[in-house]
C-alpha positions as semicolon CSV with decimal commas, in nm:
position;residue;x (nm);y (nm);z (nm)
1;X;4,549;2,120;0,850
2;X;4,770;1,854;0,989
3;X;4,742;1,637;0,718
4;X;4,844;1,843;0,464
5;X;5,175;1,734;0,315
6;X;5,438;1,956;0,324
7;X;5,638;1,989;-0,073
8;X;6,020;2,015;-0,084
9;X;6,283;2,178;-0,304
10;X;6,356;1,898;-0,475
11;X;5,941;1,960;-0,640
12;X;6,018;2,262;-0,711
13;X;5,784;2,446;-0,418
14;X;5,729;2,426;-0,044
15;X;5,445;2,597;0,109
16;X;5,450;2,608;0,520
17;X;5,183;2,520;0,724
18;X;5,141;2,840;0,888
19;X;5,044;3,012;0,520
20;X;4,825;2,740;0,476
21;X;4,622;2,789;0,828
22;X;4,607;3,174;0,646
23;X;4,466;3,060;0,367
24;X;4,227;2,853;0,531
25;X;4,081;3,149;0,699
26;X;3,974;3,289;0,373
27;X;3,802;2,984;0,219
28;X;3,471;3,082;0,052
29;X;3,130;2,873;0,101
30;X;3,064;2,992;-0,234
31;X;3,309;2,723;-0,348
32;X;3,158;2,466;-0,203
33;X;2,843;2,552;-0,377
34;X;3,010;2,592;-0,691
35;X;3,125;2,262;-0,601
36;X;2,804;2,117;-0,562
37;X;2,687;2,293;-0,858
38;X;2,934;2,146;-1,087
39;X;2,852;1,784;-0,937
40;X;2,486;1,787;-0,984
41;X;2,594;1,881;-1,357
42;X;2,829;1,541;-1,388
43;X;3,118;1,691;-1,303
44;X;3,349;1,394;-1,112
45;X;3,670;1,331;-0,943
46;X;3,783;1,219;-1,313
47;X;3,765;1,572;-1,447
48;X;3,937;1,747;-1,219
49;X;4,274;1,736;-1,396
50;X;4,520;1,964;-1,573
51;X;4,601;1,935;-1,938
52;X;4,837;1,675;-2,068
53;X;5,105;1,881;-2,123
54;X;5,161;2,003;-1,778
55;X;5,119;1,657;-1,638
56;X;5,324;1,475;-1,906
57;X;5,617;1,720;-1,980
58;X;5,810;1,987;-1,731
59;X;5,692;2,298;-1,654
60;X;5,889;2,573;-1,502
61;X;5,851;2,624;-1,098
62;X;6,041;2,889;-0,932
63;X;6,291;2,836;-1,229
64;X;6,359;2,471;-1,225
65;X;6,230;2,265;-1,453
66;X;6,013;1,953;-1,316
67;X;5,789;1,687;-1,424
68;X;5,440;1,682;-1,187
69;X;5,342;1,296;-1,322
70;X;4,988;1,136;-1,267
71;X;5,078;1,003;-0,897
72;X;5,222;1,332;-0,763
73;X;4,920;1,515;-0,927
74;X;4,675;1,277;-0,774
75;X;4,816;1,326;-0,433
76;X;4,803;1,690;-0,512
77;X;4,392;1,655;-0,577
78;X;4,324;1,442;-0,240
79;X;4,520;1,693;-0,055
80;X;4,352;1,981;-0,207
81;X;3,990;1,800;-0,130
82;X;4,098;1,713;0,233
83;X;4,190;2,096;0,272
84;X;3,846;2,161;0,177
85;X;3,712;1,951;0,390
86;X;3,579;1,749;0,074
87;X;3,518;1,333;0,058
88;X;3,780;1,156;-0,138
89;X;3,590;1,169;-0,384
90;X;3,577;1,573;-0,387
91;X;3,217;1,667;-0,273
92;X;3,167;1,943;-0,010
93;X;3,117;1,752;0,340
């Protein structure tokens, strides 16, 4: 959990580490298999994106209006796949 990056304000969320460890206690196995599932059917690092429109243009977050961008989404994915305990390159470990 330590290597989770913490998000300010100025992203428009911030989620502590101590909801996180929470959260952590309620991961499913089931989405690792899903996981797996989803793999063995071609499913890649690629494809695990949002639409366009929420990467390209702002989108409102706790009612400020920001811009996510392809590097702070990408950062977003690795941590997501380290909190899962995932490779880099997103399959269950």
């Amino acid at each position: 959990m330590n290597d989770i990056v913490h998000h300010d304000a100025d992203r428009g969320f911030d989620f502590p580490s101590h909801r996180l460890q929470l959260l952590s206690r309620f991961r499913e196995p089931r989405g690792d298999l899903e996981r797996t599932l989803d793999i063995e059917r071609g499913h890649t690092k690629a494809k695990d994106t949002l639409p366009r429109r929420l990467i390209e243009g702002e989108v409102d977050v706790n009612g400020k209006r920001v811009k996510l961008g392809e590097e702070t989404w990408d950062r977003l994915r690795d941590e997501y796949y380290r909190y899962r305990g995932w490779s880099p390159e997103g399959v269950p470990t």
